[in-house]
C-alpha positions as CSV (number, residue, x, y, z in Angstrom):
1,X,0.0,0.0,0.0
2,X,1.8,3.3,-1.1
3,X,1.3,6.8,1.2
4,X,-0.9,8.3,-1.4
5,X,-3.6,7.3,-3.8
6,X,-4.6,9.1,-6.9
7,X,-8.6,8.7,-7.4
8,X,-10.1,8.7,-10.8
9,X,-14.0,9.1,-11.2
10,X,-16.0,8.2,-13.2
11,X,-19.6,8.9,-14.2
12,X,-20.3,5.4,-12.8
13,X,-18.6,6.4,-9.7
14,X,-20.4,9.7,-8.9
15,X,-23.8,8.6,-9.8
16,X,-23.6,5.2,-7.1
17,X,-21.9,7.2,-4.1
18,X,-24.9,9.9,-4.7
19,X,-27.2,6.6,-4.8
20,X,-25.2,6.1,-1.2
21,X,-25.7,9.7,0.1
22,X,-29.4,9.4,-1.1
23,X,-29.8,6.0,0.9
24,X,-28.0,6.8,4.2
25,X,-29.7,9.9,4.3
26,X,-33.3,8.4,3.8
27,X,-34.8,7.1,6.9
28,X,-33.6,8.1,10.4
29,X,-30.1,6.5,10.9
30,X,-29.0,8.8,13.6
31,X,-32.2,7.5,15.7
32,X,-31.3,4.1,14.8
33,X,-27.8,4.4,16.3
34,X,-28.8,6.2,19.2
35,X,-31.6,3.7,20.2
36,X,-29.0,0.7,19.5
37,X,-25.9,0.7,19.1
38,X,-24.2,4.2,20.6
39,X,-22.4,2.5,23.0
40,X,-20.1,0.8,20.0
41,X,-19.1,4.5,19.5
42,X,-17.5,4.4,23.0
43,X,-15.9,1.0,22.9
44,X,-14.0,1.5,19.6
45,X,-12.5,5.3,21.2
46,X,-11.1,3.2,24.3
47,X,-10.1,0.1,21.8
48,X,-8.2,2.8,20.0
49,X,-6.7,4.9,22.7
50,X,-7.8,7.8,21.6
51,X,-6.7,10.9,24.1
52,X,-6.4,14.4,25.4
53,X,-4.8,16.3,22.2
54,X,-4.9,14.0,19.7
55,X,-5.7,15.2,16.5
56,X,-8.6,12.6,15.7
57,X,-10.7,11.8,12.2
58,X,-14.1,9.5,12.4
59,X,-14.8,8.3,8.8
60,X,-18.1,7.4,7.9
61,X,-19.1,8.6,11.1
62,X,-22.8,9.4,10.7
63,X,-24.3,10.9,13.6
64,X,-21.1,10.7,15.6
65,X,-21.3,8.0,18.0
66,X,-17.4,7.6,18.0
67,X,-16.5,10.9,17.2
68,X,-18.8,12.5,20.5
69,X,-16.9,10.1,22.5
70,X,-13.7,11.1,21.2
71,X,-14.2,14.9,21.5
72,X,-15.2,14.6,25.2
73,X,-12.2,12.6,25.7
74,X,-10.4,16.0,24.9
75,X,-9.9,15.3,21.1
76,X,-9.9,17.5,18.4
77,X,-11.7,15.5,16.2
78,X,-13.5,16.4,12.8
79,X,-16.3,13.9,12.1
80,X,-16.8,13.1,8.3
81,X,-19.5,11.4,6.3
82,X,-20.4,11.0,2.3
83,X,-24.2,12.8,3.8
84,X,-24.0,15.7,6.1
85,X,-27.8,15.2,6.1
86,X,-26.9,12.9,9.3
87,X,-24.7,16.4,11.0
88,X,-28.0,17.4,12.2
89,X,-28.7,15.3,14.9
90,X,-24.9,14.7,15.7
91,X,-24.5,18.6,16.3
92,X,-27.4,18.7,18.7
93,X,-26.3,15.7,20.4
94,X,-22.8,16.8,20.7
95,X,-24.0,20.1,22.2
96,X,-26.4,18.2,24.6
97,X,-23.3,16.8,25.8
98,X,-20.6,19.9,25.8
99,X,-18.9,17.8,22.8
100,X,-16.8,20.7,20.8
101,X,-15.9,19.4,16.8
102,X,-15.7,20.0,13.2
103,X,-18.2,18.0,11.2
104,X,-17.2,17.4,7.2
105,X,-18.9,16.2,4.5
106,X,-16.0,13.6,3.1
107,X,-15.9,10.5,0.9
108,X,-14.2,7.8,2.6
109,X,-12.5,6.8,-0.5
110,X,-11.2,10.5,-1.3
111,X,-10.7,12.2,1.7
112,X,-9.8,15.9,1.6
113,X,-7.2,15.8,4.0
114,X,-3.4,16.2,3.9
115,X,-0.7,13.1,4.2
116,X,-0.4,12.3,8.0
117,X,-3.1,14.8,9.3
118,X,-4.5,12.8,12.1
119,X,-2.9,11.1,15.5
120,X,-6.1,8.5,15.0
121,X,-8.7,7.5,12.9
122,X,-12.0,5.4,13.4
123,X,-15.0,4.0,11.9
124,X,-17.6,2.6,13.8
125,X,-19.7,0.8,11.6
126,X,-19.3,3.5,8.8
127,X,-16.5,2.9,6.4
128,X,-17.3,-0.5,5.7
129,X,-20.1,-0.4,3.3
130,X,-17.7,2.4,1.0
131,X,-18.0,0.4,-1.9
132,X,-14.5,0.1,-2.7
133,X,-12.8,-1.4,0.0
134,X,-9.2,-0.9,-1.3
135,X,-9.9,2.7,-1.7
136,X,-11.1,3.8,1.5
137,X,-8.5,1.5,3.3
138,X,-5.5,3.3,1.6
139,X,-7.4,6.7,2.9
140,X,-7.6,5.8,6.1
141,X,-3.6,4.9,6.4
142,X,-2.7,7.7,4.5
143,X,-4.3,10.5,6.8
144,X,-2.5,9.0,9.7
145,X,0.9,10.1,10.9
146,X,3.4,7.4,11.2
147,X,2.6,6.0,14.6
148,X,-0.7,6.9,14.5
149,X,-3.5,4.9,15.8
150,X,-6.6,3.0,13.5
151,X,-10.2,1.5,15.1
152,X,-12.3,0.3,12.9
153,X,-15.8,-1.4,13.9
154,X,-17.7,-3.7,11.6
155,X,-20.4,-5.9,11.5
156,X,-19.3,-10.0,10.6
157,X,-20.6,-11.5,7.2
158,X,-21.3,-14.2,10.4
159,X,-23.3,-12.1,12.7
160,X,-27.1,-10.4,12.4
161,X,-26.5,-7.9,10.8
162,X,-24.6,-9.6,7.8
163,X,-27.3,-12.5,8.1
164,X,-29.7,-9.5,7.4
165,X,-28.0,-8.7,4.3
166,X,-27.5,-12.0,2.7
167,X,-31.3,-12.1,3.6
168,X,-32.1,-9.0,1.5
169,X,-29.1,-9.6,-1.3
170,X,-31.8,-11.6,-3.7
171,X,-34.1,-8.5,-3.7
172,X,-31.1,-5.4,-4.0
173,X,-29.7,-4.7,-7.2
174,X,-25.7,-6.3,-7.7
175,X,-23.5,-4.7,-6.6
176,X,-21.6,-2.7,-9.1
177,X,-18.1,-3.5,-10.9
178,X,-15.2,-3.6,-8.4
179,X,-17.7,-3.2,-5.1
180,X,-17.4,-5.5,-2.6
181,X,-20.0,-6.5,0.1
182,X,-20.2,-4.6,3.2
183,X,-19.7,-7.2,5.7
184,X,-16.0,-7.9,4.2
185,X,-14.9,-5.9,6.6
186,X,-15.9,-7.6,9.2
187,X,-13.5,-10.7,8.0
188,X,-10.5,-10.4,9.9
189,X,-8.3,-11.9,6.9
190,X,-9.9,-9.2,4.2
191,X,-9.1,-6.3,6.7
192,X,-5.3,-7.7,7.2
193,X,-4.8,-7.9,3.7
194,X,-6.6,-4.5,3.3
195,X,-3.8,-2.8,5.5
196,X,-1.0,-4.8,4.6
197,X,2.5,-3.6,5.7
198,X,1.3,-0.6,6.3
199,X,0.6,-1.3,10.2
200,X,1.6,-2.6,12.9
201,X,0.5,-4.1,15.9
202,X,-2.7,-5.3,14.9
203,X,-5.7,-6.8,17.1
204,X,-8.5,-8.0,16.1
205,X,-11.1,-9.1,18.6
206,X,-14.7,-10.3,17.5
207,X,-17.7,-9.0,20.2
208,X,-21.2,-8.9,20.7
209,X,-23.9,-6.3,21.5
210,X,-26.9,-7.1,23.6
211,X,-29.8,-5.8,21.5
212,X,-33.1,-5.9,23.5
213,X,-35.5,-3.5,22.2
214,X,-37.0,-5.9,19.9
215,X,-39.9,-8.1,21.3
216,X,-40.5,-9.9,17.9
217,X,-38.6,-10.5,14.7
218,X,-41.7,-8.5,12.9
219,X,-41.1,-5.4,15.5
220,X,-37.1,-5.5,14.3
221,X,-38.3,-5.8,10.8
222,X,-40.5,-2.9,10.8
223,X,-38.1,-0.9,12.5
224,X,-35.3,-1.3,9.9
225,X,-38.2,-0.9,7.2
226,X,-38.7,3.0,8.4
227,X,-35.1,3.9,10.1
228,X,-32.2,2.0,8.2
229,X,-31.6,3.3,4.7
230,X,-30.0,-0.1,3.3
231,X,-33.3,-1.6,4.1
232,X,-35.4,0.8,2.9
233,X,-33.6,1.1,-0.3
234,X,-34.2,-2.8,-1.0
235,X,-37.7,-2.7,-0.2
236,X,-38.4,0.7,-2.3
237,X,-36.7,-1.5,-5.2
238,X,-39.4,-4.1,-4.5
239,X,-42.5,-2.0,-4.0
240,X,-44.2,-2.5,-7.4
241,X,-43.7,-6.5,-6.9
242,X,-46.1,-7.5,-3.5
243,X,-45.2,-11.3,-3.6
244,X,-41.2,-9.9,-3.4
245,X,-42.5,-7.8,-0.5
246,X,-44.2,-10.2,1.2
247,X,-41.7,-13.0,0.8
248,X,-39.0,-10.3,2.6
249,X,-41.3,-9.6,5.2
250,X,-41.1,-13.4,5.7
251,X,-37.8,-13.5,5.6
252,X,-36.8,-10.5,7.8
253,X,-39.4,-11.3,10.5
254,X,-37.9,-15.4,10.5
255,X,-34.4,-14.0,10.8
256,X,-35.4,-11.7,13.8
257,X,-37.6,-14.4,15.4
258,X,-34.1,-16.7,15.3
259,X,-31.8,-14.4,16.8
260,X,-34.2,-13.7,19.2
261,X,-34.3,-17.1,20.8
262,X,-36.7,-19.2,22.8
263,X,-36.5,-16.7,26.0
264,X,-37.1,-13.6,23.4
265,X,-35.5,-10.8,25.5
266,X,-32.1,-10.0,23.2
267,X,-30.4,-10.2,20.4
268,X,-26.9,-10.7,19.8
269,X,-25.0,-8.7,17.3
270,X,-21.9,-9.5,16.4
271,X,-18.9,-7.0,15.0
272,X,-15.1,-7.6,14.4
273,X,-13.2,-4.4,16.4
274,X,-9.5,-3.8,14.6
275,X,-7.2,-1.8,15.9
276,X,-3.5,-0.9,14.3
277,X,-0.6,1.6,14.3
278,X,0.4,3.2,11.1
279,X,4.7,2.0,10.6
């Protein structure tokens, strides 16, 4: 992996990450995260010893459940996402809590930051569905200074949430040329490989959250339906075809019911946490 990476677009290119914005933007993501899975935020800031002073980037970072963290820790952190619709609720949020930082609209794959910028960078659940996995991995290590830190969060391809997606794959469109699935980065061989010799030190840990707001597999369904812009995006494709809706509803509600258990109280998602210094 070299320091710096030249980016070509293309038509192709522009038109799927504004299909991205429009998609992450749709729904309510930033209630999503703060009704399940803020705390992640949290645990990849310790995971990645973030501290007092450090200069401090969270890519993909949506609403800023790692990047709030971070700032109260003392960082100066700027928070970046691909669609600064989410800023909204991360800047109230972050004023609710005395947080003081710079949000950014940013591609994750062509970040408009200098070489060696950052003391840290993390992504909690954010980076990983940039569809070009190569791309955004060479950002990430080139913002960094040499002995900087890296956290990065993702869901498995094993766990819930990438059990959700292989559930909705035979109802999204393919993905396009040269993307790869989201839940890659949750692989702990695809993210070494990703990083190469560019790190150091690396540690990779796989860990569950305790999800327990869900009292049924149709209740989690319906949520994701209205709050989680992946999911709504399949089911908008679907809309004109009822027996494809239908059959997903099926599917979703099954899924939920499963991970849900005989005793019905929580689910268990799991994620992959990395952590790395930059040689």
């Amino acid at each position: 992996m070299t320091a710096t990476t030249t980016i070509t677009r293309t038509d192709a290119d522009r038109e799927l990450k504004a299909r991205h914005r429009s998609m992450w933007a749709s729904g309510d993501y930033p209630t999503l995260a703060s009704d399940l899975i803020w705390s992640l935020g949290s645990r990849l800031v310790e995971a990645t010893g973030v501290q007092a002073g450090d200069r401090v980037l969270d890519v993909a970072a949506g609403s800023g459940n790692a990047a709030i963290p971070a700032a109260l820790r003392g960082a100066d952190v700027v928070a970046s996402d691909l669609a600064p619709e989410l800023f909204a609720a991360g800047r109230a949020r972050a004023g609710e809590a005395g947080a003081r930082l710079e949000w950014r609209e940013a591609d994750a794959e062509d970040l408009p930051f200098e070489d060696a910028a950052f003391d840290a960078a993390v992504s909690c659940v954010g980076m990983m569905f940039a569809p070009h996995h190569e791309r955004s991995a060479a950002e990430l290590v080139r913002v960094v200074r040499p002995g900087g830190r890296f956290g990065v969060l993702s869901w498995t391809p094993e766990g819930f949430i990438g059990r959700m997606f292989r559930t909705m794959k035979p109802y999204a469109p393919p993905l396009p040329e040269g993307a790869q699935p989201a839940p890659l980065w949750g692989d702990e061989s695809h993210v070494r490989g990703l990083l190469g010799d560019a790190v150091d030190d690396v540690v990779a840990v796989r860990e569950t959250i305790a999800i327990d707001r869900f009292g049924s597999g149709a209740e989690f369904r319906d949520y994701f339906k209205t709050h989680y812009g992946p999911t709504i995006a399949v089911y908008t494709r679907i809309a004109d075809d009822p027996a494809a809706v239908a059959e997903l509803d099926d599917a979703l509600a099954d899924l939920g019911d499963e991970a849900l258990g005989d005793d019905g109280r929580a689910m268990h998602w799991q994620y992959l946490l990395v952590t790395a210094t930059k040689r």
